[in-house]
C-alpha positions, 0 to 999 in steps of 0.5 A, a space after each residue: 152684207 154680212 156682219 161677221 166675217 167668213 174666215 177664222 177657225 172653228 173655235 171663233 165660229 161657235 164649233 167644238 172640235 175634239 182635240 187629237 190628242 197629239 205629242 209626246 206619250 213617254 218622255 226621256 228615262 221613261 222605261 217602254 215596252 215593246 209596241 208602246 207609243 212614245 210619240 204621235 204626230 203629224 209630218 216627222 217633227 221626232 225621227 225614227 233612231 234605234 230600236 224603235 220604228 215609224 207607222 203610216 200617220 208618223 206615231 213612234 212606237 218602241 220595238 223593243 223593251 228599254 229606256 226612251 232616250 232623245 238625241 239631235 239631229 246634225 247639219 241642217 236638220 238642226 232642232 230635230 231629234 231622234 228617239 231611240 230605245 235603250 235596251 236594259 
């Protein structure tokens, strides 16, 4: 029988695995430039707004230079937000 048991994650077992270095790069009123990361993530917990597009593993990146700026979504999407990009 054994003496421990099989579930848990990978940390109780006694295996390091690297963290993926996921979550915001630039916050609100931080000035970006064009192509720079503001956001990386797994799913679309942040929205793509204005001025910035969304890649294939759902990272934010700023189309054009400007400030980061965050608003709520509204209805049912309530607790999300998009991220726009203010130009100068």
């Amino acid at each position: 029988m054994a003496h421990v048991k099989a579930v848990g994650s990978k940390a109780q077992q006694g295996i390091n695995i690297a963290g993926k270095r996921l979550g915001l790069k630039k916050n609100s009123g931080e000035a970006v430039k064009a192509g720079d990361i503001i956001v990386r993530q797994r799913g679309s917990k942040f929205h793509a707004g204005k001025n910035v597009y969304l890649s294939r593993d759902f990272t934010i990146h700023a189309k054009v230079a400007g400030i980061v700026q965050f608003r709520p979504m509204t209805g049912y999407k309530q607790g999300q937000k998009y991220i726009d990009v203010v130009t100068k």
